[in-house]
ChimeraX commands (.cxc) that place a marker at each C-alpha (Angstrom):
marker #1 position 162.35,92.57,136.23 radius 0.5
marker #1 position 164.66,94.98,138.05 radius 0.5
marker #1 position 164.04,98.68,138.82 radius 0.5
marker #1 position 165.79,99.91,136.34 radius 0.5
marker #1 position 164.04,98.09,133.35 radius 0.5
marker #1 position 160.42,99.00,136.05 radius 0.5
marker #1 position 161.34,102.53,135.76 radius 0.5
marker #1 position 161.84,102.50,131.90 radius 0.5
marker #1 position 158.60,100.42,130.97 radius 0.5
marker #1 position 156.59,102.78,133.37 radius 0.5
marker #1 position 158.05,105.67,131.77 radius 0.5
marker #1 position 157.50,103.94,128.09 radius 0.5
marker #1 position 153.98,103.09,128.76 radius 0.5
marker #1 position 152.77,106.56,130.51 radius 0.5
marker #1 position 154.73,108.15,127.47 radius 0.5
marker #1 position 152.39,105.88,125.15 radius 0.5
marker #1 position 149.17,106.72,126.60 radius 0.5
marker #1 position 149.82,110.52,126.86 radius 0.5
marker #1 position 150.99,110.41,123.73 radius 0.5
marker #1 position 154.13,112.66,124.19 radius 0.5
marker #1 position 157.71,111.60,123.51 radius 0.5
marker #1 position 159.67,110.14,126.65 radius 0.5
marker #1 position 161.95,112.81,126.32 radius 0.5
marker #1 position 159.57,115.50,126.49 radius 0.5
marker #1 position 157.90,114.26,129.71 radius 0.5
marker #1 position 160.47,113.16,131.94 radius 0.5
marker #1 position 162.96,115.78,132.78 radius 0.5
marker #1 position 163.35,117.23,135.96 radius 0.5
marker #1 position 160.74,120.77,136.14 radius 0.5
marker #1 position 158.11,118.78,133.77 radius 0.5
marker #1 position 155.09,119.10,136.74 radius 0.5
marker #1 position 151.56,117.05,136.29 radius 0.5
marker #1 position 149.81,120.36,134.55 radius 0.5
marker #1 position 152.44,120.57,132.16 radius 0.5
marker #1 position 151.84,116.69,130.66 radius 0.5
marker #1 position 148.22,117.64,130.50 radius 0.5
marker #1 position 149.53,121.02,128.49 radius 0.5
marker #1 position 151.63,118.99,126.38 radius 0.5
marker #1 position 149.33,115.59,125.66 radius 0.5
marker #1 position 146.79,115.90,122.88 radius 0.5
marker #1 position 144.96,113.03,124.88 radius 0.5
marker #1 position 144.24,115.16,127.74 radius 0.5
marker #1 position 142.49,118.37,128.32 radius 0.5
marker #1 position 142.29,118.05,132.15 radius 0.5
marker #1 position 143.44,116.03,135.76 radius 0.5
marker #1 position 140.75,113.49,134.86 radius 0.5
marker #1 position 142.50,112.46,131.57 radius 0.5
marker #1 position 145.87,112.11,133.36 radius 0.5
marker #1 position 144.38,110.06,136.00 radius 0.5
marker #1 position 143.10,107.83,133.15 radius 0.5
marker #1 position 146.67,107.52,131.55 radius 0.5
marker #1 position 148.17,107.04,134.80 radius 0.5
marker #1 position 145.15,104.14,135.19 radius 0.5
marker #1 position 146.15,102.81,131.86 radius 0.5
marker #1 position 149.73,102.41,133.07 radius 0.5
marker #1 position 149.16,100.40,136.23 radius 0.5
marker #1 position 146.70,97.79,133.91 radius 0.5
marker #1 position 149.35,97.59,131.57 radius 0.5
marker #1 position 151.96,96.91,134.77 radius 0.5
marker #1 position 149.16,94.68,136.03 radius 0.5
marker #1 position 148.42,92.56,133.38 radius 0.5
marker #1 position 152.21,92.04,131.81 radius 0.5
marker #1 position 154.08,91.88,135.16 radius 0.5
marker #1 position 151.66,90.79,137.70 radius 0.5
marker #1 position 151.94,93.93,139.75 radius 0.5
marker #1 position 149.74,95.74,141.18 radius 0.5
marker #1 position 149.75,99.47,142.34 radius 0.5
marker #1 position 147.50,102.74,143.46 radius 0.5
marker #1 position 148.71,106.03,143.36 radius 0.5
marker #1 position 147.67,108.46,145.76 radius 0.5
marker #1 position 145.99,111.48,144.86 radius 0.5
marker #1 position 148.85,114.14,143.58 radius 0.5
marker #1 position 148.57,118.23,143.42 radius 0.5
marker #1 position 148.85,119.22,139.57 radius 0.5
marker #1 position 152.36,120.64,140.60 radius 0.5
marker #1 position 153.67,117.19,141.28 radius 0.5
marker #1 position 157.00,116.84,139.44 radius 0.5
marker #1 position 156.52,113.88,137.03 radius 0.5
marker #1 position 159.46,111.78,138.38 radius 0.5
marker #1 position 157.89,111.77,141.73 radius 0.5
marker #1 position 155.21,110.26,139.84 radius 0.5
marker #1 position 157.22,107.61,138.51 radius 0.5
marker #1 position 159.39,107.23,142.00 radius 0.5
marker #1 position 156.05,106.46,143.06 radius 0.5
marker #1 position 155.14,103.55,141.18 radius 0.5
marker #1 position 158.32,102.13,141.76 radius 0.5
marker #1 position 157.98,102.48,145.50 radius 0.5
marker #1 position 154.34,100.76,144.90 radius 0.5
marker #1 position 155.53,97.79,142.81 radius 0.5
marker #1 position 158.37,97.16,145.24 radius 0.5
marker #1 position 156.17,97.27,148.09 radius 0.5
marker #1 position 153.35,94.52,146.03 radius 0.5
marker #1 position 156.74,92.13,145.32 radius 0.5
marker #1 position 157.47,92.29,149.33 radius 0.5
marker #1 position 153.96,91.06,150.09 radius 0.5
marker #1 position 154.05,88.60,147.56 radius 0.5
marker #1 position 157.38,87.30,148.87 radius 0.5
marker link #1:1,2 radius 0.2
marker link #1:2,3 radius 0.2
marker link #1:3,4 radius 0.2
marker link #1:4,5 radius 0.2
marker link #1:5,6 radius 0.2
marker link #1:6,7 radius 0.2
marker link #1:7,8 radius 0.2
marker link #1:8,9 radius 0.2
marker link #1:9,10 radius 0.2
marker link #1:10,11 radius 0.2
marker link #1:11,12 radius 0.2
marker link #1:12,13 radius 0.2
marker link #1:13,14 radius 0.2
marker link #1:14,15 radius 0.2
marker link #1:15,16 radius 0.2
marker link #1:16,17 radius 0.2
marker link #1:17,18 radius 0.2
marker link #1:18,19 radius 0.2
marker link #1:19,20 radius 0.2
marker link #1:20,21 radius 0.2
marker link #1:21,22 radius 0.2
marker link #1:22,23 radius 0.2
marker link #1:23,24 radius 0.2
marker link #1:24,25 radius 0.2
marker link #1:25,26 radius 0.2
marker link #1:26,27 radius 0.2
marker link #1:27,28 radius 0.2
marker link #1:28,29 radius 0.2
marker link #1:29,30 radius 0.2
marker link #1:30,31 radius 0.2
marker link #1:31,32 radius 0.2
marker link #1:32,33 radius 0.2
marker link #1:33,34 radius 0.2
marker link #1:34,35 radius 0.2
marker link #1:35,36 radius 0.2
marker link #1:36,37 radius 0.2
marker link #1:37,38 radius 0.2
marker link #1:38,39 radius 0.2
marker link #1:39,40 radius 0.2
marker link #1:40,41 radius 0.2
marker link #1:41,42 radius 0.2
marker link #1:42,43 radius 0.2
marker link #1:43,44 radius 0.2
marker link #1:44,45 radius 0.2
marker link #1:45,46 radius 0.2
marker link #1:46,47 radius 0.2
marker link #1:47,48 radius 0.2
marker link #1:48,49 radius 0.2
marker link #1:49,50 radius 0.2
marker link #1:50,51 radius 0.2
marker link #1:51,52 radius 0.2
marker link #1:52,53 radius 0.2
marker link #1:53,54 radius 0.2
marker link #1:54,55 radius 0.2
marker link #1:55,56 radius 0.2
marker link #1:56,57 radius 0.2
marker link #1:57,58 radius 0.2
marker link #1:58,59 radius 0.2
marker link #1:59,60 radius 0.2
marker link #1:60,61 radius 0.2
marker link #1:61,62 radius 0.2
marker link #1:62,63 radius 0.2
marker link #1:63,64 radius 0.2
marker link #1:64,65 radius 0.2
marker link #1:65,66 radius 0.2
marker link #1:66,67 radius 0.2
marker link #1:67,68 radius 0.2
marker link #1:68,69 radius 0.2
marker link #1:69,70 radius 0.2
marker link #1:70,71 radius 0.2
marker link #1:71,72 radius 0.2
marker link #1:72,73 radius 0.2
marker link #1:73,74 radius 0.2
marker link #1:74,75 radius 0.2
marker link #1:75,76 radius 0.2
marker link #1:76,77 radius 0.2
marker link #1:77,78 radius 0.2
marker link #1:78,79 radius 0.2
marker link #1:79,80 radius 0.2
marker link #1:80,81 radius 0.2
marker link #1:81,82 radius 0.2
marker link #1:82,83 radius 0.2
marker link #1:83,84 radius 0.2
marker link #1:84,85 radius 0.2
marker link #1:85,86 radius 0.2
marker link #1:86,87 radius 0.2
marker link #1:87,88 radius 0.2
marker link #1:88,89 radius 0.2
marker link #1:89,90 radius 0.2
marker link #1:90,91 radius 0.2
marker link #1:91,92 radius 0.2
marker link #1:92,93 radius 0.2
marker link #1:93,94 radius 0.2
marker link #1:94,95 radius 0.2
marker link #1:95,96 radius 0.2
marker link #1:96,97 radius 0.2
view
């Protein structure tokens, strides 16, 4: 699996458990406070932190990757979020290489 199709499944999946439309979450001002705004799953940083938890098992247990996220500020734009996990997933295939 190649970044590109990384970024879109991470992306697909956090969009799934947040239950918000890909295209509402990831545009470019769309901070961490605003997906807990917008999500009827989540009333506050705990629930995100669950969906973002839900997103590295899923990552986990269909691609074999592994990855922890940092604690974030609630004004943490969401595709820092997801440049992230990339960063993480590249750095778990490097020490599995």
């Amino acid at each position: 699996m190649d970044a590109t199709e990384l970024d879109s499944y991470i992306r697909r999946k956090f969009a799934e458990h947040a239950e918000v439309p890909e295209a509402e979450l990831f545009t470019p001002d769309v901070t961490l406070a605003d997906v807990v705004g917008r999500s009827p799953r989540m009333t506050n940083s705990i629930d995100l932190m669950e969906s973002f938890a839900r997103t590295a098992n899923s990552l986990r247990k269909d691609h074999g990757i592994r990855v922890r996220l940092p604690a974030l500020p609630l004004d943490t734009p969401l595709a820092k979020v997801v440049e992230l996990f990339l960063a993480e997933c590249e750095q778990q295939r490097g020490a599995t290489a």
